[in-house]
N, C-alpha and C positions, 0 to 999 in steps of 0.2 A: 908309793912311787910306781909309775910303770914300768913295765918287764919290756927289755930293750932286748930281744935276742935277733942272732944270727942266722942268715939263712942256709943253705949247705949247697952247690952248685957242682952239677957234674955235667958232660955233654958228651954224647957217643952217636954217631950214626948208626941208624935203625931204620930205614926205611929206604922205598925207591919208587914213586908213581908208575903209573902205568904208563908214562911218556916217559920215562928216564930222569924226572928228577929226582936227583939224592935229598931227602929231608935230615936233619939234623934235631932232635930233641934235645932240647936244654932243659934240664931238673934247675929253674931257680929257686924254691924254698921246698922245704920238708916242715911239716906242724908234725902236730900227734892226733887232732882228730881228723875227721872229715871236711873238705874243704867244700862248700855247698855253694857259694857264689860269689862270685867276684866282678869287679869293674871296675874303669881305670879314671884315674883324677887328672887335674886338666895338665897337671906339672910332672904327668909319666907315673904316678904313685899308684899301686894298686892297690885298692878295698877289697876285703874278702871279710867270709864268713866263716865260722867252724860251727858244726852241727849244737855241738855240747855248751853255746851260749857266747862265744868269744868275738870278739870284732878285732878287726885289725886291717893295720895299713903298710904293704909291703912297698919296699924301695929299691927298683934291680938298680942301682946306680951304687949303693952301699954295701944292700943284700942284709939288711935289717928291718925287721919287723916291729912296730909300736904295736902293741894290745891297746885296744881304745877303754875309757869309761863311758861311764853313759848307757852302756846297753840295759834294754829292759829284760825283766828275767823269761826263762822260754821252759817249758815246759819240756826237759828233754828225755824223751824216751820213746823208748822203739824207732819209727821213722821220724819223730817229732823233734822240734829244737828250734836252733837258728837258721834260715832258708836263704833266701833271697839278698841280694844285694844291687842295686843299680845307683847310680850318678846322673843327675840332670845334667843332659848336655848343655845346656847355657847356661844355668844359676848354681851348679853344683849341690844341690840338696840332695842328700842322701835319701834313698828309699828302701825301702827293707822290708820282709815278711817273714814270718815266726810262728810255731805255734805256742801258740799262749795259752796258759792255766787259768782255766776258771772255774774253781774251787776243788774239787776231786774232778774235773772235767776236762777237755780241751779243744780250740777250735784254730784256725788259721786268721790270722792276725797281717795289717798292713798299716805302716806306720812310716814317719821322715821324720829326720833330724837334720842337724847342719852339724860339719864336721869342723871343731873347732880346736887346733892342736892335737893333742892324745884325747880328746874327749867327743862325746855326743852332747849337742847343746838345744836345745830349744826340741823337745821329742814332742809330736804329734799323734797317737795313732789315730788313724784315718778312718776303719773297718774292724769291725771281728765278725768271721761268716757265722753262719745263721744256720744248722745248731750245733752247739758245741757238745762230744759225748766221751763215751771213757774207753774209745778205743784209738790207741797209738801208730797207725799206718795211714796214709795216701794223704797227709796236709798239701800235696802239691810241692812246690808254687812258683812258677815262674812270674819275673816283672819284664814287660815289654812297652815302651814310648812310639806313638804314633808320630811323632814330630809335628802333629797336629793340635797340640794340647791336650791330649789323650793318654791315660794308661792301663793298659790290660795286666791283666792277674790273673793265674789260674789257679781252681782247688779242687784239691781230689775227693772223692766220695767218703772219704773217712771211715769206709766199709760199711758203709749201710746205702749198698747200691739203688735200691728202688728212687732215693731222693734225689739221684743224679736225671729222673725222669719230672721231678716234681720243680715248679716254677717256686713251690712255697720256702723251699732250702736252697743256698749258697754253693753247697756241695751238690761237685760234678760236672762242674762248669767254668766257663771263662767270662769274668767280669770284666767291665769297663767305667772310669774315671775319669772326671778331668781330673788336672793334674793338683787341685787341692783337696781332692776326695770328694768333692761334690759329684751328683751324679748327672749325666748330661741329658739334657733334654730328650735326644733323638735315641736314646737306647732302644731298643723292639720291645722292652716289654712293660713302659713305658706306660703306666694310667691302667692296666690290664688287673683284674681284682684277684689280688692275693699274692700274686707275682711280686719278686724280686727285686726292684729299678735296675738294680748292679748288672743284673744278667745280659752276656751278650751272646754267647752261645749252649748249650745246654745238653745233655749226656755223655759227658766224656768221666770217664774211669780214674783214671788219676794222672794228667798231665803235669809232666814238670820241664817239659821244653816249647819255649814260645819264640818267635820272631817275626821281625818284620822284614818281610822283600821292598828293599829303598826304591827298586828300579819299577815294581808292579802295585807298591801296596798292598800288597798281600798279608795279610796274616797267617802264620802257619804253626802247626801244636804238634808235639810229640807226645804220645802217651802208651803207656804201661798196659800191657793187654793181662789176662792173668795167665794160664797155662796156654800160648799160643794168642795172637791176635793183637801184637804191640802196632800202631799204629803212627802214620802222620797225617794231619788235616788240614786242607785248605778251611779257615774258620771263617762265617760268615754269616752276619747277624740274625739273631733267630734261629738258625737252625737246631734241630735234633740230629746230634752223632752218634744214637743208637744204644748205648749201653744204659742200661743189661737185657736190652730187647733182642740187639743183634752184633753180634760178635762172633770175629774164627777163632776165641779161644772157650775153654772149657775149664770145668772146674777143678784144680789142682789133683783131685783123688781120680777125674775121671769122666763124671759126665757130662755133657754140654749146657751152657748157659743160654737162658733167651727161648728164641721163635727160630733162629736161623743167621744167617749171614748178611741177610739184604730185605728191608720192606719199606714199600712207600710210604714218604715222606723223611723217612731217615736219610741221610747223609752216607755214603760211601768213603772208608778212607780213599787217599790218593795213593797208599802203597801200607800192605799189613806182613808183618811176618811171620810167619809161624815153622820152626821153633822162636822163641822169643829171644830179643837182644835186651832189652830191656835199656830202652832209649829216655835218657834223664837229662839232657836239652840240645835243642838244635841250635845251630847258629848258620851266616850265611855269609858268603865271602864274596870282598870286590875289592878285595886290596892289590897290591902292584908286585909283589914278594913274589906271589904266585900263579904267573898270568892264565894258565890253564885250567887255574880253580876258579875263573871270576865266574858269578851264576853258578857257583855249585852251594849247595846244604854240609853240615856237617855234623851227626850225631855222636854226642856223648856215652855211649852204651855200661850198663854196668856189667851182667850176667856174661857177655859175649865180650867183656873186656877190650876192645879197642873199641877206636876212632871209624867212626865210618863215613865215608865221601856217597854222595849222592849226584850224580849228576842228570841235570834236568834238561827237557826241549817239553818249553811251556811249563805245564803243568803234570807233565808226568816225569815218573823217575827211568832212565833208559840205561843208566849204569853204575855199580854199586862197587867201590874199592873196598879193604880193610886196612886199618896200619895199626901196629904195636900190640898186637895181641899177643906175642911173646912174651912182652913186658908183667903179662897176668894183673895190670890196675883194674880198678873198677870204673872207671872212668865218669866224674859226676858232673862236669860243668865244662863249656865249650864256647868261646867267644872270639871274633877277629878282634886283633887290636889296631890302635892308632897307625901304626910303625907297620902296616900289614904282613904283620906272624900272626899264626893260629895258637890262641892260646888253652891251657886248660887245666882244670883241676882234677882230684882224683879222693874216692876215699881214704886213701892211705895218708895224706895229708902232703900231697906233691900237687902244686904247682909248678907248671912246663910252660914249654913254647915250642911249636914246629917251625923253623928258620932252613932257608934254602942251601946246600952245602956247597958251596965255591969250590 
């Protein structure tokens, strides 16, 4: 039988913009693992994910949680598990990515189901990148829909950065799909011998936050720099975004990674930090809750523990807020919703919502 439990809901003012609005945080449910992605169903219901394999469908109107069946088994350990979660905006198909076991092995996995009751019904997987190995860090993986019949995914280098430069491996890069997993025609790498088809952009370290700008089309990535050099990227087909050729971070004990910071033909980010916040997804807001935020970014940070506001003119970043880093979350997963609240998850196993305070 499934496990029907309770959510736990507390709400306290914790915040104030840099224009004077009061934010309000709402803690709608507490898990026990990590909450890795989430998105919302068409009748207000949230899909989430827990690291350690678990799916489920939360209900702010009751404040109950279904555990779904149907999940295929994920391979969890170290950064590895259950990832991804998104919702077809018009057919409702579930989409999902995981890292998946393959035999003493593991790689990153992308797969759809249809959500039927407390269950996963009709499981497809669509991908497993290309190679799988036996170390347990940087599976990625954000899912992002072009509205165009299109869906990108990203995967991280799985620690064997040199392949994040090579077109022959999956890893360290952002693919693209239609939306049945087929690969689309006009991809850039496209007919090129040895190359990928999936590949749409190429040397990125381990990205776990993707979006798209409704109002530019843009695609943009967040990704993980190692000691210094977390970045975000305007992504655009073809391109090389440098790692582990050029990066402002260096290597954990000490010394620096690469050639340098900058060389022709690579890609620049559009804004790099160092020390590191360790940005694990971005999202992008135009809802009506918060009219000051329309056109801003909003990163998920884990290391630097808050929420960070980005605000943009064009394409660059011109001013940078913090909120809730009191709170000390890790902070993993960041999305506008329907209802325009900011919502989010957290390693601790807290899903919230930033709502305006009256």
């Amino acid at each position: 039988m499934n496990i029907i439990l309770l959510a736990l809901l507390s709400v306290s003012i914790l915040a104030t913009t840099s224009e004077g609005q009061k934010i309000t945080n709402e803690i709608l449910m507490s898990r026990s693992d990590v909450i890795w992605g989430f998105d919302f169903l068409s009748d207000g219901r949230i899909i989430f994910t827990e690291r350690d394999g678990k799916m489920g469908v939360f209900d702010p109107k009751t404040k109950k949680v279904v555990e779904l069946k149907g999940v295929p088994k994920v391979h969890n350990a170290g950064q590895g598990g259950l990832l991804d979660v998104r919702v077809h905006p018009k057919n409702g198909l579930i989409y999902f990515t995981y890292a998946e076991p393959v035999k003493k092995l593991a790689t990153t996995a992308f797969a759809t189901a249809k959500l039927d009751g407390d269950k996963l019904v009709d499981f497809k997987k669509l991908f497993s990148a290309e190679q799988a190995n036996d170390n347990d860090i940087h599976f990625g993986s954000r899912i992002e829909f072009d509205g165009k019949g299109h869906i990108f995914m990203s995967v991280g280098d799985r620690n064997e950065r040199h392949n994040s430069q090579s077109l022959k491996f999956h890893q360290g890069k952002i693919l693209r799909f239609n939306e049945d997993g087929s690969v689309p025609k006009d991809n850039p790498f496209i007919g090129q011998k040895e190359a990928r088809p999936e590949i749409w952009s190429y040397g990125h370290r381990n990205p776990q936050g993707l979006v798209f700008n409704p109002q530019t089309s843009e695609l943009w990535e967040a990704e993980f720099g190692p000691r210094g050099g977390d970045e975000i990227n305007l992504v655009k087909p073809g391109k090389n975004y440098g790692w582990p050729v050029v990066t402002f971070g260096k290597e954990y004990w000490g010394p620096k990674i690469g050639e340098g910071t900058k060389k022709e033909g690579m890609e620049d980010p559009i804004k790099q930090w160092t020390p590191v916040i360790s940005p694990s997804a971005i999202a992008y807001y135009q809802g009506e809750s918060f009219p000051k935020w329309k056109g801003n970014f909003f990163l998920a940070t884990l290391s630097s523990t808050h929420i960070r506001r980005l605000v943009m003119d064009g394409q660059k970043v011109v001013k940078e807020e913090e909120f809730f880093k009191d709170l000390d979350y890790r902070f993993r997963n960041i999305r506008a919703g329907k209802d325009g609240f900011l919502y989010y998850s957290t390693d601790e196993g807290k899903l919230g919502r930033l709502v305006p305070s009256k």
